[in-house]
C-alpha positions in Angstrom: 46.4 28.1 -65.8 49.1 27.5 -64.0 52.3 29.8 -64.7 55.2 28.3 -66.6 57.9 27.1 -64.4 61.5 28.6 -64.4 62.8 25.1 -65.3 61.0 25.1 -68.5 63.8 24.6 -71.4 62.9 26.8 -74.7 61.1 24.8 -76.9 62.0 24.2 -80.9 60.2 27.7 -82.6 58.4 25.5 -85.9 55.3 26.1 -85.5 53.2 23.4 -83.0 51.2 20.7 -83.9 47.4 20.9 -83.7 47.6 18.0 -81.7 50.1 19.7 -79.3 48.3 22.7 -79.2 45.0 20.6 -78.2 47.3 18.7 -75.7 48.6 21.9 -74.4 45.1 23.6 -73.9 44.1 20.1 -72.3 46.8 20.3 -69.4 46.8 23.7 -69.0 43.0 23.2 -67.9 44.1 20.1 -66.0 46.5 21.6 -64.0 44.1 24.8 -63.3 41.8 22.7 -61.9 44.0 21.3 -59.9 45.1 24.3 -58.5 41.5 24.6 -57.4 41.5 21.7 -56.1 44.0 21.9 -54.0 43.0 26.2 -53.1 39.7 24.4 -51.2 41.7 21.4 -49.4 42.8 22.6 -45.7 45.3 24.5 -45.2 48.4 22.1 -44.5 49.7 21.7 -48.2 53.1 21.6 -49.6 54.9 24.7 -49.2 58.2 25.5 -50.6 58.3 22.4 -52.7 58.4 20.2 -49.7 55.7 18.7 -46.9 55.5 16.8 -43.9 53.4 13.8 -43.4 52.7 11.1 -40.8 51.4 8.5 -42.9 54.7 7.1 -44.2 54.3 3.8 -46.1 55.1 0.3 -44.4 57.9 -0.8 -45.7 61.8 -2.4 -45.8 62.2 -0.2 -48.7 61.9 3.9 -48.7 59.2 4.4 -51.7 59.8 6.9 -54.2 57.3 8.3 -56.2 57.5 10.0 -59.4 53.9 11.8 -60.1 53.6 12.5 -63.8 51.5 12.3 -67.7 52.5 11.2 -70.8 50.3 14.7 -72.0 53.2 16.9 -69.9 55.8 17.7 -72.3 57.9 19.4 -68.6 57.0 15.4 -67.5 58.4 14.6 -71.1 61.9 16.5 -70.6 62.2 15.7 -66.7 61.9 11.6 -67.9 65.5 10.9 -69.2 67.2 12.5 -66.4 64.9 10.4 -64.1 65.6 7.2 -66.1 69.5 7.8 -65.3 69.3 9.2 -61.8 66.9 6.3 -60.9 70.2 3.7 -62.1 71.7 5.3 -58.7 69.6 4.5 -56.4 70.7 2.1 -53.4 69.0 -1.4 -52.9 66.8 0.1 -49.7 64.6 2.9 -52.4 61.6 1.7 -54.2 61.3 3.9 -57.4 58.2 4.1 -58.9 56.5 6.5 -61.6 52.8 7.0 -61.1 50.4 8.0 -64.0 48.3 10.5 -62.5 44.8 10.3 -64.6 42.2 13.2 -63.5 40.5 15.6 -65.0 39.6 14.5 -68.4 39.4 12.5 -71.3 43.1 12.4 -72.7 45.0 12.5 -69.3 42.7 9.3 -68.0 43.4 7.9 -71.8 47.1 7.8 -70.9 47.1 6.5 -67.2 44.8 3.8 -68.6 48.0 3.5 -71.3 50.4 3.5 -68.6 48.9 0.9 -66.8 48.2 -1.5 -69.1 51.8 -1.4 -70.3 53.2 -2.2 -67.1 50.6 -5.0 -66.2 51.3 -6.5 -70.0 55.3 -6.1 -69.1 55.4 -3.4 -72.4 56.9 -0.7 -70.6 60.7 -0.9 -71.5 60.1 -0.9 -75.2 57.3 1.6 -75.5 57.5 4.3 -72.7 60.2 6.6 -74.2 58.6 5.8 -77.5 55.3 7.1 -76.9 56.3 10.6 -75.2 58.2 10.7 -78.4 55.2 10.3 -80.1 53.1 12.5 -78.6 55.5 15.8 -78.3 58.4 15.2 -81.1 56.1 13.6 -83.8 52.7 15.4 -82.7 50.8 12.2 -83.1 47.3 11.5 -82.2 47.3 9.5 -79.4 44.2 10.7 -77.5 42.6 7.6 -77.1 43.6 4.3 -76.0 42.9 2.8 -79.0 45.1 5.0 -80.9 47.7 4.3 -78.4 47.5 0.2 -79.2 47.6 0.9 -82.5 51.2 2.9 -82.2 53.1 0.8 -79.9 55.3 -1.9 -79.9 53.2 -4.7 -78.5 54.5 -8.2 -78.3 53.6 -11.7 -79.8 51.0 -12.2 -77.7 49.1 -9.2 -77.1 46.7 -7.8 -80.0 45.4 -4.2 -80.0 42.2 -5.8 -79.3 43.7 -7.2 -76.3 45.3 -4.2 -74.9 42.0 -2.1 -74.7 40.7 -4.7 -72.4 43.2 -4.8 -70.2 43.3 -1.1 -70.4 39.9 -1.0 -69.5 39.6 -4.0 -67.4 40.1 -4.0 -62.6 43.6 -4.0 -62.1 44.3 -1.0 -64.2 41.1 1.5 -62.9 42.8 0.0 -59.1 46.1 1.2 -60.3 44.7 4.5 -61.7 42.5 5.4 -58.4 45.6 4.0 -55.8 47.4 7.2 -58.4 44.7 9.5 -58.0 44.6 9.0 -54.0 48.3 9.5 -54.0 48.4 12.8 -55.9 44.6 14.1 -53.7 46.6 12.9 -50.3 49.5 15.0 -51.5 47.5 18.0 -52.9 50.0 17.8 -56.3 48.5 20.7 -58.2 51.0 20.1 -61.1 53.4 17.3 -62.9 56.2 16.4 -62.2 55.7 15.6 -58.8 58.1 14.0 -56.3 56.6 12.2 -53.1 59.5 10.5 -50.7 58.1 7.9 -47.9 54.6 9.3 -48.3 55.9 12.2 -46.2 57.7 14.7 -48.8 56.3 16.2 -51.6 59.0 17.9 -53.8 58.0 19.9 -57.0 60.1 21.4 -59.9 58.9 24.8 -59.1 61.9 27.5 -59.3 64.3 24.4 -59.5 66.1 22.8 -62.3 65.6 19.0 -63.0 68.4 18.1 -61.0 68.2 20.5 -58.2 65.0 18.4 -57.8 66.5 15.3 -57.7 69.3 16.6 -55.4 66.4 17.3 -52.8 65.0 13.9 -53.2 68.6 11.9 -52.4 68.4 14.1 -48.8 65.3 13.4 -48.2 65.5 9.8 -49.2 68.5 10.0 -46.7 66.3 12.1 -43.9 64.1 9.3 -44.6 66.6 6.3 -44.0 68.2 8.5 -40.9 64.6 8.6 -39.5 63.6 4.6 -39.8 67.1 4.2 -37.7 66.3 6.3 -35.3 62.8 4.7 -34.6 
């Protein structure tokens, strides 16, 4: 398991949830893996918190990438300081978040989640509402199902509905497009930054906004770079 980052705030002392204890056990065994995972990849990785790479994407706009879970409760804190810093962004940055969904059953459950939200336009109302669920509220949300039957889904859309679109092309495209972006990258935990395809920036002996403070040079390293060329 991966050691607890510095950034880490102190959490409320009740007593957790089983869910959250399952949770916790879950990514911890997640993001070992990872670390694996990335331990046998050559030997050009991220160091520092930051990394070069060649294969920036083809764009107008500089894509910014937010690498995260809904299972992360770090991802969970990090969220509403991304949600206001990404309100500052200039016209020529393309913010995304990206569900990362490896390793096992409730991590994929939740990029599947993810994904269908945004392709059924559900993200506004139910994004905060389910990391609320999951770490404030301790619910069980391991499935998808679970998950359909929790959120705020519109007029249209039954619970039935959302598991298929959970399940269906576009959102297993979306989740391995994700998992190719966090392999390329070697991300061994979440939160993960990734500016342009070429910079990988992680929390690690940072605070949440030192982070972000490195992302707004690099976007600018970025923009200075594309006027140069």
């Amino acid at each position: 398991m991966t050691k607890k980052p510095a950034f880490a705030r102190q959490r409320s002392k009740n007593p957790p949830t089983r869910l959250l204890v399952i949770a916790g056990v879950i990514g911890g065994v997640v993001l070992a893996a990872l670390v694996l995972w990335y331990s046998s990849l050559p030997n050009n990785a991220a160091k520092n918190g930051v990394s070069g790479d060649n294969a920036a994407e083809s764009s107008d706009k500089i894509p910014v990438r937010e690498i995260f879970s809904y299972a992360c409760y770090h991802c969970r804190d990090f969220d509403p300081i991304v949600q206001k810093w990404k309100k500052t962004l200039p016209n020529d940055v393309d913010f995304q978040q990206v569900a990362f969904g490896g390793g096992n059953r409730l991590w994929i459950s939740l990029a599947r989640v993810y994904y269908a939200m945004q392709e059924l336009d559900l993200l506004d109302t139910n994004h905060q509402r389910l990391f609320e669920g999951l770490h404030d509220r301790g619910l069980n949300l391991i499935t998808v199902r679970a998950v359909a039957n929790f959120i705020t889904l519109d007029d249209s859309t039954s619970a039935e509905e959302f598991q298929a679109v959970a399940q269906g092309e576009k959102v297993a495209e979306a989740m391995e497009q994700a998992n190719r972006l966090a392999r390329r990258h070697k991300v061994s935990s979440v939160p993960t930054m990734v500016v342009a395809d070429r910079f990988v920036v992680t929390p690690e002996n940072k605070s949440f906004r030192e982070v972000l403070a490195r992302v707004d040079e690099l976007i600018e390293r970025e923009r200075i770079d594309r006027q140069q060329n």
